[in-house]
C-alpha positions as CSV (number, residue, x, y, z in Angstrom):
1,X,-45.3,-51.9,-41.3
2,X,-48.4,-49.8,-41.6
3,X,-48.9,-46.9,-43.7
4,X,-49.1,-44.7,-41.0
5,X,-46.5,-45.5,-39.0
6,X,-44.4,-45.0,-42.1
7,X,-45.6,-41.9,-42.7
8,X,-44.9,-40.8,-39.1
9,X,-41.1,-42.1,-39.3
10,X,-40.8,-40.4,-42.8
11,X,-41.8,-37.3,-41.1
12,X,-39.6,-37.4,-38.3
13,X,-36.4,-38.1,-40.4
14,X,-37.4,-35.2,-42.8
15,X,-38.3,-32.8,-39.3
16,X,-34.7,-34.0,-38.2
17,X,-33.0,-33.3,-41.2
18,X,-34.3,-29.9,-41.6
19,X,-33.6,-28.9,-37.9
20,X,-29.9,-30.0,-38.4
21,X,-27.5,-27.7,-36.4
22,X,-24.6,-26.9,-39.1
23,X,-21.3,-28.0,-37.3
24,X,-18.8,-25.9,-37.7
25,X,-15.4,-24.4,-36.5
26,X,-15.3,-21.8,-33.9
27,X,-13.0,-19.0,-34.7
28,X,-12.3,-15.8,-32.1
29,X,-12.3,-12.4,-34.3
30,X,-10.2,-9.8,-33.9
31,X,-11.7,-6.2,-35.5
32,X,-8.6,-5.0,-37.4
33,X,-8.3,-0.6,-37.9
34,X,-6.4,1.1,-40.1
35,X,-3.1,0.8,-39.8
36,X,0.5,0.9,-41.9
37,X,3.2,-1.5,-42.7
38,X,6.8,0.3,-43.7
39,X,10.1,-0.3,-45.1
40,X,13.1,0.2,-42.6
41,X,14.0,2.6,-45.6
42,X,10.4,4.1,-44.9
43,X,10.6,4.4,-41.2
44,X,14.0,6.6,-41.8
45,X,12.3,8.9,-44.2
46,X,9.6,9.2,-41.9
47,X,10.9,9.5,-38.1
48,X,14.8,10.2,-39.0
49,X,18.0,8.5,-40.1
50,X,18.6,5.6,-38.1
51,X,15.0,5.5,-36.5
52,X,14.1,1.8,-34.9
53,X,10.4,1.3,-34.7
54,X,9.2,1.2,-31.0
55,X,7.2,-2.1,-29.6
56,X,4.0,-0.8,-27.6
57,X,2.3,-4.3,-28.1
58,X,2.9,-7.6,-29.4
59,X,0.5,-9.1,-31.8
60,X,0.4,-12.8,-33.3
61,X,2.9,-13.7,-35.8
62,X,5.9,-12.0,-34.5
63,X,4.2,-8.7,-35.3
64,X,3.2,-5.4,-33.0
65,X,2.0,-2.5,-32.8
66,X,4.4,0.4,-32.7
67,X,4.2,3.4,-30.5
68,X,5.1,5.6,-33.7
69,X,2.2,7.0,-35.6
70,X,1.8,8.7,-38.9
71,X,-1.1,10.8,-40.9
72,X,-2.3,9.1,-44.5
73,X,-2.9,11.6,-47.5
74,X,-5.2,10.8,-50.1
75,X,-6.6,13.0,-53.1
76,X,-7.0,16.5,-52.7
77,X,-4.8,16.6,-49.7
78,X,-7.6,14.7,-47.7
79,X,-5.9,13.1,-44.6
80,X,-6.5,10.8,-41.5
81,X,-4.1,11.4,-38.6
82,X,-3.0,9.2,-35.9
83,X,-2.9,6.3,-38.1
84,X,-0.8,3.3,-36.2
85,X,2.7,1.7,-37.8
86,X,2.8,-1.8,-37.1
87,X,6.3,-3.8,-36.8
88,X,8.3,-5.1,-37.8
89,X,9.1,-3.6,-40.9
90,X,8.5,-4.8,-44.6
91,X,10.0,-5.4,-47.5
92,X,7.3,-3.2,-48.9
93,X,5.5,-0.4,-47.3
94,X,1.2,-0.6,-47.2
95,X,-1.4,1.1,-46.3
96,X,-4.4,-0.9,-44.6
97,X,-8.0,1.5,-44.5
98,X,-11.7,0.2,-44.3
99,X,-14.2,1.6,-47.2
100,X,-15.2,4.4,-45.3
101,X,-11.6,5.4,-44.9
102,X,-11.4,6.2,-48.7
103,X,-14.2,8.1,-49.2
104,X,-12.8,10.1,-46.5
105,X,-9.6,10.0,-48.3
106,X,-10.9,10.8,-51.8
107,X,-9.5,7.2,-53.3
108,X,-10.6,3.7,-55.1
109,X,-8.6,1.3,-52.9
110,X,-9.3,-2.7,-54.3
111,X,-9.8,-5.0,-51.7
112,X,-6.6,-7.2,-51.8
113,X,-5.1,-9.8,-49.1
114,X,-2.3,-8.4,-47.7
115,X,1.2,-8.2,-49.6
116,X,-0.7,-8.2,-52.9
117,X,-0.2,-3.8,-53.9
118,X,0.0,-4.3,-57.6
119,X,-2.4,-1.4,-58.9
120,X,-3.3,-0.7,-55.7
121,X,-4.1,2.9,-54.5
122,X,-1.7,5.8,-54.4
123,X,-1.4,7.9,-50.9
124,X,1.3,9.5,-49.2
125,X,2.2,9.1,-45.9
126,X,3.7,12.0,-43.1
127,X,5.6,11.8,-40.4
128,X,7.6,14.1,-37.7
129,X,10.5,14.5,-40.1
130,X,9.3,14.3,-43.9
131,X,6.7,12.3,-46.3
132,X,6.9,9.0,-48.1
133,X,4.3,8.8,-51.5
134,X,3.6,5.5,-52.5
135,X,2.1,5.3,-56.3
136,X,0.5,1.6,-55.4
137,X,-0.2,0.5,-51.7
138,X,-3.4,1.4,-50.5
139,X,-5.3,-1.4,-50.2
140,X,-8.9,-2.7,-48.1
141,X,-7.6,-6.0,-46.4
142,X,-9.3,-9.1,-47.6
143,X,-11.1,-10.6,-44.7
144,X,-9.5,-13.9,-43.8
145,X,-9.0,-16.2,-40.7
146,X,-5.1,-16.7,-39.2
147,X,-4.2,-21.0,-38.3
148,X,-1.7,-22.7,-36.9
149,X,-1.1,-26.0,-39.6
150,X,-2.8,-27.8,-36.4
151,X,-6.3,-25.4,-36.6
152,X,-6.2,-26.1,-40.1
153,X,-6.4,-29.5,-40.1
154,X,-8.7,-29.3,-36.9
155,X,-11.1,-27.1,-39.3
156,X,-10.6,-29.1,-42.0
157,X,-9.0,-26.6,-44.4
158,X,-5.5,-25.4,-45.9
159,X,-4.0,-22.8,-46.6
160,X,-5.8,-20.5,-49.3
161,X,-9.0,-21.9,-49.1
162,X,-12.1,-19.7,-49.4
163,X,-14.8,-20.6,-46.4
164,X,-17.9,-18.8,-45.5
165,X,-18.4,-17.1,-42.0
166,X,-21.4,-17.2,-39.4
167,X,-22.1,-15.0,-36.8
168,X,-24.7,-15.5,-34.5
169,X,-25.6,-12.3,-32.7
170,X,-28.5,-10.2,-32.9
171,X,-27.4,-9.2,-36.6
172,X,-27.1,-12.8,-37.4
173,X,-24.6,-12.6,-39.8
174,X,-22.6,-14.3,-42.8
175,X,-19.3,-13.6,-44.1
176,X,-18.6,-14.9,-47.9
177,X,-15.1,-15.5,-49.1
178,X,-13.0,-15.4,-46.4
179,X,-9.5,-16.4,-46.6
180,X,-8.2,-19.1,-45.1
181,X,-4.2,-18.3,-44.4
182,X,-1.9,-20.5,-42.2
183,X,1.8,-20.7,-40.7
184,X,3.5,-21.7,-37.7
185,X,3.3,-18.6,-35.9
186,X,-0.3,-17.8,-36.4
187,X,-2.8,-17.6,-33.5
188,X,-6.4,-18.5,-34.6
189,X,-8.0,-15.9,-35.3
190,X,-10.6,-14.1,-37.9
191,X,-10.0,-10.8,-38.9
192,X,-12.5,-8.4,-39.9
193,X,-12.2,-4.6,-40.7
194,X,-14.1,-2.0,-38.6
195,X,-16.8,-1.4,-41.1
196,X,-17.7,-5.0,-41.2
197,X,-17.8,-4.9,-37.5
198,X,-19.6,-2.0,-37.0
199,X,-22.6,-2.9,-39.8
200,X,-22.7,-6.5,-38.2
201,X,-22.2,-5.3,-33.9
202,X,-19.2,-7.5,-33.8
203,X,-16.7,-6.5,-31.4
204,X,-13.2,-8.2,-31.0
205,X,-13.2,-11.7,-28.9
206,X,-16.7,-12.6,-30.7
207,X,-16.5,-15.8,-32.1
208,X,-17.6,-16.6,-35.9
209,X,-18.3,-20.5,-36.9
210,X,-16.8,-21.9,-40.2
211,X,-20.1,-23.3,-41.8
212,X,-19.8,-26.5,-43.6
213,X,-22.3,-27.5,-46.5
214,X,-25.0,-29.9,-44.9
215,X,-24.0,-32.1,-47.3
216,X,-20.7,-32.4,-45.6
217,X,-22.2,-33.3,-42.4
């Protein structure tokens, strides 16, 4: 073969690696707001004895969102009202806020997937008919992406896993360390917090891409 017809073909496979679109799995995101989890024991203190949560939407995994809503009191008595209870109830009450949320409420929440409070933040929650104060339970929710066992092996991953995020708007953005978390009742479905979606114009139904090294291609 000539020289310069192997230089040309060399050229062409370097031009088509390089323009390689990065496959990847497509993911719907849902923009998650502030929002509490309670104890049964909680939801008594709060709304009165004997108080059943209310359903005013169903959400994925056997959760909703309740029509009951409390206000969230951090440090120095700074509060956000109107903050939504979602069912059903927990074996340990939490407190969900974005980053922006603790500045307004004077406090250092760590940014923990859900369930994990350990050290957590301190706040107090009020409702219609007294207060609960929780010393650890304020937390910023770890972004992460909700599977079926069937997504996950669609995608490729299990449950755990840490995967990086694209979004391909006008920000053109990438998410690092997202968790991967999967059961039965999950819908697919990423989920952000509001100041992730606001700094990266992302609104709920986008869809993000699981990137995959090029190597794995």
């Amino acid at each position: 073969m000539e020289q310069s017809n192997v230089e040309m073909i060399t050229k062409l496979v370097i031009e088509a690696l390089e323009n390689k679109t990065v496959k990847g799995y497509a993911v719907p995101i849902g923009v998650s707001a502030r929002h509490v989890h309670l104890t049964q024991a909680d939801v008594e203190t709060l709304f009165g004895s004997g108080y059943k949560l209310t359903k005013k939407k169903d959400l994925m995994g056997g959760q909703y969102a309740a029509n009951e809503t409390v206000t969230i009191v951090g440090l120095k008595l700074r509060a956000i009202e109107n903050v939504r209870v979602l069912g059903p109830v927990r074996k340990a009450s939490q407190v969900e806020v974005s980053a922006t949320d603790t500045l307004k409420l004077g406090i250092k929440a760590p940014i923990r997937e859900s369930g994990n409070l350990k050290g957590s933040a301190p706040i107090a929650i009020v409702g219609p008919k007294g207060a609960v104060y929780l010393n650890e339970g304020c937390i910023i929710a770890k972004r992460h992406i909700h599977m079926s066992p069937a997504d996950a092996k669609a995608a490729g991953v299990s449950d755990g896993d840490i995967v990086s995020v694209s979004v391909d708007n006008e920000r053109g953005t990438i998410f690092n360390n997202v968790q991967i978390r999967v059961d039965e009742s999950y819908t697919l479905e990423m989920h952000i917090d509001t100041d992730e979606a606001n700094a990266a114009k992302i609104s709920t139904g986008a869809l993000a891409v699981i990137i995959r090294d090029r190597g794995a291609i």
